[in-house]
N, C-alpha and C positions, 0 to 999 in steps of 0.2 A: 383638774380633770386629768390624772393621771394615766396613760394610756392612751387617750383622744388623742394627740397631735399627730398631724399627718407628715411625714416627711418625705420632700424630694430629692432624688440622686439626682445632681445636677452637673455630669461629666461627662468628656464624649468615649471612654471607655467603653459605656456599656450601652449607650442610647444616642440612637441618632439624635439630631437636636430638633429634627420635625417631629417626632413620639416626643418629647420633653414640651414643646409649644403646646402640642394640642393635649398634653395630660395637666399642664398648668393653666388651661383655657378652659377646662373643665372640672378644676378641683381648684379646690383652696386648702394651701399646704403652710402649718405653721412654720416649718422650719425647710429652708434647700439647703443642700450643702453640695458645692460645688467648684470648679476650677474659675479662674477668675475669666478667663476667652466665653467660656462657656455660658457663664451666667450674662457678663456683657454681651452676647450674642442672643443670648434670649430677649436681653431688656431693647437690643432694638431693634427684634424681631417685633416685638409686642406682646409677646408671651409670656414673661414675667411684670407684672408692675411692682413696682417701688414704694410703692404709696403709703403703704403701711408699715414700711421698714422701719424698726425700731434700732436695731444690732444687727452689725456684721460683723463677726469677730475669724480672725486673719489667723491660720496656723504658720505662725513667724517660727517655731521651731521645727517643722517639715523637714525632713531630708531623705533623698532619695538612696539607690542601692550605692550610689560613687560619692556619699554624703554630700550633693549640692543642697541647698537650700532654694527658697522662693527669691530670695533678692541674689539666689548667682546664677541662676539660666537666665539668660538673658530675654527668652521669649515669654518666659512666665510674669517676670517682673515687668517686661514690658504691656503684658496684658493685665498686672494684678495696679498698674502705674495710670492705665485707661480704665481701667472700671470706678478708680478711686477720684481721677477726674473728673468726668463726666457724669459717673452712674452714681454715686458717694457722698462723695466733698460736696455737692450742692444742697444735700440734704441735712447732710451735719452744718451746715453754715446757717442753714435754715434751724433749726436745736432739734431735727423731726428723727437724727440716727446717730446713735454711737458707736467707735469705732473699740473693739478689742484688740489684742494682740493676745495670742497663746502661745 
């Protein structure tokens, strides 16, 4: 179905995270893409479910304008460290989501 997938921006750049709640409570979005607070803020909101997560695939090469990366702000990887705990890791243990790294 080339073309069909719907995709979500899933960051608080550009959207509050109440228009993100209620755009994913009203659509079904094959792919988010999103910051890791962000998404975990959704999921326990209610506004995202997991349920059908198959992939979440991690941009491990990211770096910003002072070249940090995702595992050296501290607040990233400590948000990218809770999403993987709670919202993740439970589902790949369960075989229902695989993890990437890019």
């Amino acid at each position: 179905m080339k073309g069909k997938s719907k995709v979500a921006k899933l960051f608080a750049r550009h959207f509050k995270v109440e228009e993100q709640g209620a755009f994913l409570k009203s659509h079904v979005c094959d792919v988010g893409v999103g910051t890791p607070n962000r998404i975990h803020k959704l999921v326990e909101l209610g506004s995202l479910q997991l349920g059908q997560l198959l992939y979440i695939i991690i941009d491990w090469t990211w770096q910003d304008a002072k070249q940090r990366t995702i595992s050296s702000i501290p607040e990233v990887r400590d948000d990218l460290c809770r999403l993987l705990q709670h919202d993740v890791i439970p589902r790949v243990k369960e075989g229902h989501t695989t993890i990437g790294l890019f």
